[in-house]
N, C-alpha and C positions, 0 to 999 in steps of 0.2 A: 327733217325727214321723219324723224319719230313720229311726231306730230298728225305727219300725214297717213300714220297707219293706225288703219282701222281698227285691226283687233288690238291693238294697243289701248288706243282711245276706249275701245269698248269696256277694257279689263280696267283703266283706270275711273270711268263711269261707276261700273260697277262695287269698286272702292269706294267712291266717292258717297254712292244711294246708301252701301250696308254701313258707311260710318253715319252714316245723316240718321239714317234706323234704330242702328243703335244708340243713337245722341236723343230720340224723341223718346225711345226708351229708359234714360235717364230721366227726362221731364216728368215722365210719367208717374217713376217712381220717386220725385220728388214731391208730385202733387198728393202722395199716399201720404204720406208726412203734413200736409198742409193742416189737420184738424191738431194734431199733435202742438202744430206752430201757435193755433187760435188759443187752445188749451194753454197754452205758458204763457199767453198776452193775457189772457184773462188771471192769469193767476197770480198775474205782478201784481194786477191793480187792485188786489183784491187785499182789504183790512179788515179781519174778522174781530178784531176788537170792536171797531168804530161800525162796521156794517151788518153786524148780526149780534149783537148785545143783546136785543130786545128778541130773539129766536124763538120759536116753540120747539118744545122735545121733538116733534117729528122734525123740525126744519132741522136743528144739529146730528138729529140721524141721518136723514140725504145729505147734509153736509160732507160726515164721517164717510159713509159709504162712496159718497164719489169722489172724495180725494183718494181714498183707498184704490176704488177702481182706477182711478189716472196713472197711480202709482204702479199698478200690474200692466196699463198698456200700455208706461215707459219701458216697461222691463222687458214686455215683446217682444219689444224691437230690436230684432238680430243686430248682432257687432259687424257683421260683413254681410255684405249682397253683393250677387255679381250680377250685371245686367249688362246682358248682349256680351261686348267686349270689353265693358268696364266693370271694374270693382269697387265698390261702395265701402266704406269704412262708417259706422254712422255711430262711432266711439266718443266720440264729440258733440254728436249731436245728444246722445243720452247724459253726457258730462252735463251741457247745455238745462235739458228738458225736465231732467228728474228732480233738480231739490226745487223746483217749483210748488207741485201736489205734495211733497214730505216737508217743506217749509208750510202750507198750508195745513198739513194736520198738527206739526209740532204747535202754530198759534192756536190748533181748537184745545191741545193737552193743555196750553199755557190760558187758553181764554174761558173754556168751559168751568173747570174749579172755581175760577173765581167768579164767574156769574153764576154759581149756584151758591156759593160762600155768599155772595151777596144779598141772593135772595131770600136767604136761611138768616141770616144776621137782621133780614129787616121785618121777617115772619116771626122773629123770637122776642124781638123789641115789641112789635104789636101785641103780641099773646101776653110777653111779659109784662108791660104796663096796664093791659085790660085785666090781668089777673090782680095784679097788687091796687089797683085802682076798686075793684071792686070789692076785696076784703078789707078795704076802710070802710067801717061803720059811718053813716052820718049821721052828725053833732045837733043838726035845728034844721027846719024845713027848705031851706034854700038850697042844702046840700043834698036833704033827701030827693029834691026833684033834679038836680043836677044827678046824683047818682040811679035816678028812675031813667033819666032820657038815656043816660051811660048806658045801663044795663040794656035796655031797648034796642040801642043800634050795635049794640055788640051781640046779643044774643041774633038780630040779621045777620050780620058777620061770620055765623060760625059756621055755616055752609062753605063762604069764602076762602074762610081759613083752612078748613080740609080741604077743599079743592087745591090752596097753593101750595099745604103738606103734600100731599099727595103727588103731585108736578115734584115738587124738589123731591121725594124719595125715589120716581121715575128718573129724575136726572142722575142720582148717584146709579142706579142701575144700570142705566145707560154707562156711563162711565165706566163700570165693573165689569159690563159686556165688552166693551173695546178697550179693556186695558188703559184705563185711564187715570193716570193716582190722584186720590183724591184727596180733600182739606182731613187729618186728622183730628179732627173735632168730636167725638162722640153722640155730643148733642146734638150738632148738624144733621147726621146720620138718623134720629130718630124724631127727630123733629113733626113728619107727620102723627107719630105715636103719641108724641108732648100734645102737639095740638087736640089731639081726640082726645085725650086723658083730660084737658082742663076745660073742656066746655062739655 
């Protein structure tokens, strides 16, 4: 008999459409979340040792900068939402999403040091054997033309050589800018200065 009354039925329709509404209302606000979801698939697969080694100073800046920004629009994301008739808790989802872009910047603090350590230890090897190579006098002619050709493609070089000084003392700056500790080296650190001073 319920069954057969209308404003019953009606009232229970109308249950039925405002929960359906507020149910597409949830979809919706899960599809807001959907870039957030890309953003932490990409960030698993991501190895900044093995895939950005070879980086220029601009490319570890956009790097820094957009882990940093990921990291502000995990933190957006309010702790509760209420939609429609439901309540969103999305406590978990940030548990989830966050040490994604902060595991992402901890490997640039752990990967950038030591590609600039590296590249300072192998600018200082070339500098340092073209220097001691070339304050050997030579002994008879077979040396003086081995030390003519030396001299020759090293004094090309020395353009090269300030330009990669130069690159590594942008990198420690870079570093300095975002708080980034760096190899305790001294020499490291002046390294573009070394290079100018010896050629």
């Amino acid at each position: 008999l319920v069954e057969d009354n209308e404003e019953y039925n009606m009232f229970v329709e109308g249950i039925r459409s405002s929960f359906d509404a507020h149910f597409d209302e949830v979809v919706n606000y899960v599809q807001v979340l959907e870039p957030h979801k890309i953003i932490y698939l990409d960030n698993l697969a991501l190895d900044l040792g093995a895939d950005y080694a070879e980086s220029t100073l601009e490319e570890w800046k956009e790097l820094i900068d957009k882990f940093t920004s990921q990291v502000d629009m995990f933190n957006a994301i309010p702790l509760a939402a209420t939609i429609g008739i439901f309540a969103g808790n999305n406590q978990r989802i940030k548990d989830l999403f966050m040490p994604a872009p902060k595991r992402c910047l901890d490997d640039i603090h752990r990967t950038l040091p030591r590609v600039v350590a590296d590249l300072t230890a192998k600018l200082l090897a070339e500098t340092s054997h073209a220097t001691d190579r070339l304050q050997r006098n030579p002994e008879d002619v077979a040396e003086f033309v081995d030390y003519s050709e030396f001299l020759r493609v090293t004094n090309e070089r020395q353009k090269e050589f300030g330009e990669r000084g130069n690159g590594i003392n942008a990198m420690y700056a870079l570093m300095g800018k975002y708080s980034i500790p760096t190899p305790e080296r001294s020499e490291e650190r002046r390294v573009g200065k070394e290079c100018r001073s010896r050629w």
